[in-house]
N, C-alpha and C positions, 0 to 999 in steps of 0.2 A: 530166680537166678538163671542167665543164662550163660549157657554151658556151650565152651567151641570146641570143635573136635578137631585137633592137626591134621591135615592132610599131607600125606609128603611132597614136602614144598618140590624134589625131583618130578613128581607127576604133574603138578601144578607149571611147572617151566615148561616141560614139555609139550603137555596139552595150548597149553597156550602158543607156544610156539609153531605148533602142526596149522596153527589155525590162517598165518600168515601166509602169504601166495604172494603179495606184494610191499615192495620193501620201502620204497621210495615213499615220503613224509608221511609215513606210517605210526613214526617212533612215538611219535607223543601217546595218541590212543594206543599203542599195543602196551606199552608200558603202563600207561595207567589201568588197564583190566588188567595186566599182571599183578602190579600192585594192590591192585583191589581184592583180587582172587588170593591171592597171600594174604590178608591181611583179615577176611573174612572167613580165611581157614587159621586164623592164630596166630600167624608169623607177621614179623615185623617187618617192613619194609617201607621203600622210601622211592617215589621217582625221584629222577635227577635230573636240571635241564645244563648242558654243556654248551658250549660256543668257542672256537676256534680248535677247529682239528691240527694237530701236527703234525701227526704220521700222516708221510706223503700217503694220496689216496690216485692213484691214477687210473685206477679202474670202476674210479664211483661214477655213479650214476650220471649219465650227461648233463641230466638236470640238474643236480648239481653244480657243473662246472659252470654251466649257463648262469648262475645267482653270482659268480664270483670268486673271489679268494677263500683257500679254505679257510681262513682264519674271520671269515664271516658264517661258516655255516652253523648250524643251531642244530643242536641232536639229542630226545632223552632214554634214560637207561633206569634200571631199578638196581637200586644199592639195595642187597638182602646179604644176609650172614656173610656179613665182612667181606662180599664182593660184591662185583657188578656184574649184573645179568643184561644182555642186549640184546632182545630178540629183531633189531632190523638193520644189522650193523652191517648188512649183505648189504645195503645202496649205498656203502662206499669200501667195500673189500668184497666184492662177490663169489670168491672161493672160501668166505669164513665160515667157521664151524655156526652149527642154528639148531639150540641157541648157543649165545656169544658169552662165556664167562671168562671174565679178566678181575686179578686181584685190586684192590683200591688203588695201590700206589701204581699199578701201570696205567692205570685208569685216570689219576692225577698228571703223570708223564704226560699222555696225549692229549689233553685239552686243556686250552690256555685259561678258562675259565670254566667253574662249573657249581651249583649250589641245589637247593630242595626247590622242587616244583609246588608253586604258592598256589596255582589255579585250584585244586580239587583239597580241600581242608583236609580232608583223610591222611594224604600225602605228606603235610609239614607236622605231622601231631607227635611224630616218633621222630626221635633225636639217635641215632644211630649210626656216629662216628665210629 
């Protein structure tokens, strides 16, 4: 039988989060070892990959601006206990809190699209609307 021990999924965000220095097309990999690191401690969790930003973003990352319109750019996050956690949400708001928790429904307001990240199986296995 194997047995997981919870970790508090608090230490687990944060640790991961200390870990980032840079922010820019970060998201996908920091989310999925968040993901992972939740998931291997018990907890349920889910990347998420988004696409078209809403909230104007005028301080994101130039790089960024240089790909185009927001409503092109692609961004993912971890949907955990009924929020979303984003730890590299600084390469397009650089005064935001790290990490970045926003409830589902504001989470839904800002991006025109967004679903479960299909790359890593771990990630679509839990259904956690």
């Amino acid at each position: 039988m194997d047995l997981i021990l919870k970790s508090s999924s608090d230490t687990i965000i944060k640790a991961n989060s200390d870990k980032i220095t840079l922010y820019y097309n970060q998201c996908r990999a920091a989310s999925q070892r968040l993901s992972d690191d939740l998931l291997s401690h018990g907890h349920v969790a889910q990347v998420l990959r988004c696409s078209g930003l809403k909230t104007d973003a005028p301080d994101a990352d130039k790089r960024w601006r240089e790909t185009g319109a927001q409503e092109f750019w692609i961004h993912y996050v971890v949907q955990f206990d009924g929020q979303i956690v984003d730890l590299t949400r600084r390469q397009f708001f650089p005064a935001c809190d790290n990490p970045f928790y926003q409830s589902s429904d504001a989470f839904a307001a800002e991006w025109t699209s967004f679903g479960p990240e299909l790359q890593n199986p771990r990630h679509h296995a839990a259904n956690i609307r």
